[in-house]
N, C-alpha and C positions, 0 to 999 in steps of 0.2 A: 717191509711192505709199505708204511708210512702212506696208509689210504687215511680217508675221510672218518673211519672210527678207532685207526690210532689215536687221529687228533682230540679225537669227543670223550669225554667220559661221561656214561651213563647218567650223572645227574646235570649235564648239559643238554642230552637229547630228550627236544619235547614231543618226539612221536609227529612232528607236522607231514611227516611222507615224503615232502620234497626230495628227497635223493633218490627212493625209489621211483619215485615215477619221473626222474632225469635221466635214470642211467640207459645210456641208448642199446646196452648187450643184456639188459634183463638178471646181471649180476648180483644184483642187488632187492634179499627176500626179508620179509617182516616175521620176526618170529617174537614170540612170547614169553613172558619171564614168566615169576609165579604167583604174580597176582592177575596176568592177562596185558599187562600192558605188550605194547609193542615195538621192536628195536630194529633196528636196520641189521643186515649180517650180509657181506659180500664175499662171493664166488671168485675167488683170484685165477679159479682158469678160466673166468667168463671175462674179467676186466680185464680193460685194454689201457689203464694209468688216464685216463682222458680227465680225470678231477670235477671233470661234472659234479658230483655227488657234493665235491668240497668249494663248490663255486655257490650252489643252490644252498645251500646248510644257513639256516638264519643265525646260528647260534654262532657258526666261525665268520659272521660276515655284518661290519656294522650295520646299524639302523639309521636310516634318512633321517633329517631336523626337521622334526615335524609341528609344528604348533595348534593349539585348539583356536579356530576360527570363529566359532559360533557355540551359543546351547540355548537347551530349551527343555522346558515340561510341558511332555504329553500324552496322548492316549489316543486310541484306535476312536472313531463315532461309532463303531458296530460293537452291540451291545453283545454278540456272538464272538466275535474275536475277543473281546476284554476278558470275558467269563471263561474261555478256554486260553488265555493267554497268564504267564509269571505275575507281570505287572500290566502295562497300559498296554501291551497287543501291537506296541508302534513295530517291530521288528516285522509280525505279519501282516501286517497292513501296508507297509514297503515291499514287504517282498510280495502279495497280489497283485499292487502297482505295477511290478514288476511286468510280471506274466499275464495281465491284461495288455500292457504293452508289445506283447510279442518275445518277452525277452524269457532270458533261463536263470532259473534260481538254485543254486545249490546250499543244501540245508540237514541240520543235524533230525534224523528221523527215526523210530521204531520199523523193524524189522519184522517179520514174521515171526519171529524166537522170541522180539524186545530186544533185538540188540540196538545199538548207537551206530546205527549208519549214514554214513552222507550219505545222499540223493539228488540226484538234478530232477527240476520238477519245472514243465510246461505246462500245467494245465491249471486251472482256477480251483478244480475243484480237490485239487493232492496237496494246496496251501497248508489245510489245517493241519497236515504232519510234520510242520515244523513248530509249531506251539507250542508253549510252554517251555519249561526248562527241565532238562537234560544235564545230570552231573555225573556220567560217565564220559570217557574218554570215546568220542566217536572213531568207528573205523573210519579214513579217507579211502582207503584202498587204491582206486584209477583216476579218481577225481580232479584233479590238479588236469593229466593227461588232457582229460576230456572238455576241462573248463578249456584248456589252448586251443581246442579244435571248436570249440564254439564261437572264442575270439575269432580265430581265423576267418571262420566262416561269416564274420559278420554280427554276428551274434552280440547285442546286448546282455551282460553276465552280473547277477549278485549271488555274490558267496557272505555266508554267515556263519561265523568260526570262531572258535576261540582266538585270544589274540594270537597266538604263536600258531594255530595253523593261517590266519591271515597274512603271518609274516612268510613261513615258509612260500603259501601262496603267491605270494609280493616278489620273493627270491624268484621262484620259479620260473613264472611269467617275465620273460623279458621284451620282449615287444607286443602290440597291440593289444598296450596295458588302457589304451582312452577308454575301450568299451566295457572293462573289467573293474564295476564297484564292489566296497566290503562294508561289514560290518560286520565289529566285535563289541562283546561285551564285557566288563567287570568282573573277571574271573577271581574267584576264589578257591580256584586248582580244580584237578578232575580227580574223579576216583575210580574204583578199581573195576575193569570189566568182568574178572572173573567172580568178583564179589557178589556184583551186583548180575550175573549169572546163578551162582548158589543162591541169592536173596530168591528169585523168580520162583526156585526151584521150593524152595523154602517153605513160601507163601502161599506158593497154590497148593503141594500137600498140606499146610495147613487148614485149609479152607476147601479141599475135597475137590479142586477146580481149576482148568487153565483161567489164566489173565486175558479178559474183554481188552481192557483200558487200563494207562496207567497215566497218573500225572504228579511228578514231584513237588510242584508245586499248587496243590490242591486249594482253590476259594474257599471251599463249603462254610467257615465261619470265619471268613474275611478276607482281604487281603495281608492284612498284616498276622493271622496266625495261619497260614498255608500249612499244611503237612502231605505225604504223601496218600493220594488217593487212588484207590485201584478199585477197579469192576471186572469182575469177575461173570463166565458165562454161563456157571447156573444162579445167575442173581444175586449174587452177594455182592457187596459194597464194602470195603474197608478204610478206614479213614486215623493215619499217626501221624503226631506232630514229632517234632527232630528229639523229643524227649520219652517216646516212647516207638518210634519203628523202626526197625533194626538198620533200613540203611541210609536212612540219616544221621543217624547217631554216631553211624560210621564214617561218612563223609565229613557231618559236621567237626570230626573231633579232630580231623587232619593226620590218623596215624595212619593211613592205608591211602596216600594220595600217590600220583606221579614221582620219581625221584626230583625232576627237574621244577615240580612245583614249591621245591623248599628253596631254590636258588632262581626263581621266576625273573627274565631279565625282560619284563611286559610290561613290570608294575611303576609307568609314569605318565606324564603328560603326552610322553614323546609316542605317539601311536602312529604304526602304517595302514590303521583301516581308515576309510571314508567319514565313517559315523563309528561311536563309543555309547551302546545302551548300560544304564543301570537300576537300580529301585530307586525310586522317590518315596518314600514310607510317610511324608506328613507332606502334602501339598502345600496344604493352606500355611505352610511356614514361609513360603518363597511368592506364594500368589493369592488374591482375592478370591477365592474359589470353594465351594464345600467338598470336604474331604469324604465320599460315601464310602471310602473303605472295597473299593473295586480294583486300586489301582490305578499307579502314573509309572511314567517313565522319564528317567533325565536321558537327557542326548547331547552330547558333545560331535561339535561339528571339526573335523579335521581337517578336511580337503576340501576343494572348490566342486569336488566330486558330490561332496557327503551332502553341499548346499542345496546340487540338483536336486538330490535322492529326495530331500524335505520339499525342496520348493514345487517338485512333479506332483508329489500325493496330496491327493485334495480327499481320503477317508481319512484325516487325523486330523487331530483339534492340535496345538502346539503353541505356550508360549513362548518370547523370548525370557530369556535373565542372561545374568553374568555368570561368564563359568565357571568362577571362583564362589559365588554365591554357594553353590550345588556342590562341590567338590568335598565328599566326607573329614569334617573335624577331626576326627581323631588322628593322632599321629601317628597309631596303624590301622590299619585297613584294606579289603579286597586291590584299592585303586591303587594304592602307592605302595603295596609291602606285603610280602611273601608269608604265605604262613609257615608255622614252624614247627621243626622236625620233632616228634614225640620220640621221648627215650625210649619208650616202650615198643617203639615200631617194629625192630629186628623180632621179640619176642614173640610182639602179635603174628607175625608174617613165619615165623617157625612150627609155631600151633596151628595155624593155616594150614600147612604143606602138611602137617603128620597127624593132625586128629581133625582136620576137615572143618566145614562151615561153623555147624551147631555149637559144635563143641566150644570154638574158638569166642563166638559171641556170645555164650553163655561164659565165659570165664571174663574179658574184656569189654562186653559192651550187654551186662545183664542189666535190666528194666528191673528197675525197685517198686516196691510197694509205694512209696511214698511218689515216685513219676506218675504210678496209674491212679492217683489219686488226685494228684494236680490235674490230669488230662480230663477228667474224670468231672471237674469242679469246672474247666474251661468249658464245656461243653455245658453245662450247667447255665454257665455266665453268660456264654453264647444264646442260650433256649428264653433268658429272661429278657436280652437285651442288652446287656453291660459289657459284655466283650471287648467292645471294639473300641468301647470310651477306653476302659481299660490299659488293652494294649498301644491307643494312641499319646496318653501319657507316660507308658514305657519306653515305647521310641524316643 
């Protein structure tokens, strides 16, 4: 056969879609493993050999030399966007820019169920469903398709993606790429959709109620101790930090992530988005400024593209620095280096498949007495005021 997933193997392919929505005979369907992620699988009586699929493929096809042009720290001025935003809101605050301008935003968003869907969004006021952060793996589904036909049409386009759906994007789109900006952020892998499926499922039996609202990265006692926060539609409120709610704990621990996020080929300088967001956890380390604990944003300028994107929005505060300044010290991290594969993965993912959700996080990922008691004291330190001193000498 020697098609486009002879050549891949599973922990090369990052899910970006590109081949399925290249393939011009529709050969080419997304099906499911068994944690939800998604993989390409082709119909050989529908293919016609045309390699589309292995032309588009980010992963069989080198990456551009791309250098960081520019950075900066910043933040949205809208005190609405900061509060409902990870960090500084800058990513929304570009992308309303956007479609105030007339242009089309495509962006990772909640679904009617809570799933991770793209969406293309025109209008000002469907901005805030791109907020916050999202660490499930978004469906793209047609997206890609329908960003070319907005190109065509003239159309100004921001797409906001993980790095590797910006690449596949990048493959994909091969001409009237001028009107088509990106932006990626600082991945730290994605995790698992069906997971975070059972989690939904989970939460709201336990709490007697579907989910209002959710946000992984929850403010309520700072920026720097975010946990998930969810609302609920007979009035409940729930609020865990990654040390006691079940799918953080899961995410954060990297045993249930992507295959290809253990071999991430994203994690460098060398980026094809426009602009590069990430946290800035202590401002006042790089700038004269007081840190209120709201949140910032570093932004890495790539392209002569990413300069516009900055230099158009006039709702964001931004300063310069060097990008070396801001580029995380450690010699691993989100920016430069993959995280790593837990031995335990296969085990966890076999408990999964045959005794189901509960079971499986009660054996792998149980909450100790001693977590809910930390949590317990944070919220304490939070109520008196100490918190945030706290965690700003931890950072």
């Amino acid at each position: 056969m020697n098609n486009m997933i002879d050549k891949l193997k599973k922990d090369e392919c990052c899910g970006c879609t590109s081949c399925y929505n290249a393939c011009p005979t529709s050969a080419i369907t997304l099906r499911k493993d068994e944690l939800g992620y998604l993989y390409p699988s082709i119909d050989e009586k529908k293919c016609v050999k045309c390699n589309l699929c292995e032309k588009v493929c980010p992963s069989l096809n080198k990456k551009a030399d791309v250098k960081i042009k520019n950075a900066y720290i910043g933040r949205s001025v809208s005190s609405f966007v900061l509060d409902n935003s990870a960090s500084g809101g800058i990513a929304t605050a570009l992308a309303l820019n956007f479609v105030k301008r007339g242009a089309i935003v495509y962006g990772a968003v909640y679904n009617d169920k809570f799933e991770v869907v793209h969406s293309r969004i025109d209008k000002e006021e469907d901005i805030h469903k791109i907020s916050g952060s999202k660490y499930i793996q978004s469906k793209i589904g047609d997206t890609f398709k329908n960003i070319e036909l907005d190109l065509i049409s003239g159309k100004d386009v921001l797409f906001i993606g993980t790095p590797c759906q910006v690449n596949g994007l990048n493959t994909f789109i091969r001409s009237n790429k001028e009107n088509l900006y990106t932006i990626d952020f600082v991945c730290h892998g994605v995790c698992s959709p069906s997971i975070w499926s059972d989690y939904i499922h989970f939460i709201e039996h336990k709490n007697k109620s579907n989910i209002e609202k959710v946000d992984f990265r929850d403010k309520m006692i700072g920026y720097r101790s975010t946990g998930m926060g969810i609302e609920f539609k007979n009035g409940k409120k729930y609020f865990g930090s990654p040390r006691i709610d079940l799918m953080l704990k899961i995410f954060y621990s990297d045993k249930l992530s992507r295959d290809a996020c253990y071999n991430c080929e994203n994690k460098s300088t060398n980026r094809l988005s426009d602009l590069t967001l990430f946290d800035c956890w202590n401002p006042s380390d790089y700038l004269d400024i007081e840190d209120d604990n709201r949140g910032y944003t570093k932004i890495l300028v790539n392209t002569e593209n990413g300069q516009k994107i900055i230099n158009y929005c006039k709702d964001i505060i931004v300063y310069q620095v060097n990008y070396k300044q801001i580029l995380p010290k450690k010699a691993k991290n989100a920016y430069n280096s993959s995280i790593g594969r837990q031995e335990d993965r296969n085990d966890i993912i076999q408990e999964y498949i045959y005794k189901g959700f509960e079971i499986c996080v009660d054996k792998f990922f149980k909450v100790s007495i001693f977590d809910n008691l930390v949590e317990k004291l944070k919220l304490l330190l939070n109520k008196v005021g100490v918190l945030a001193i706290f965690t700003k000498i931890k950072r």
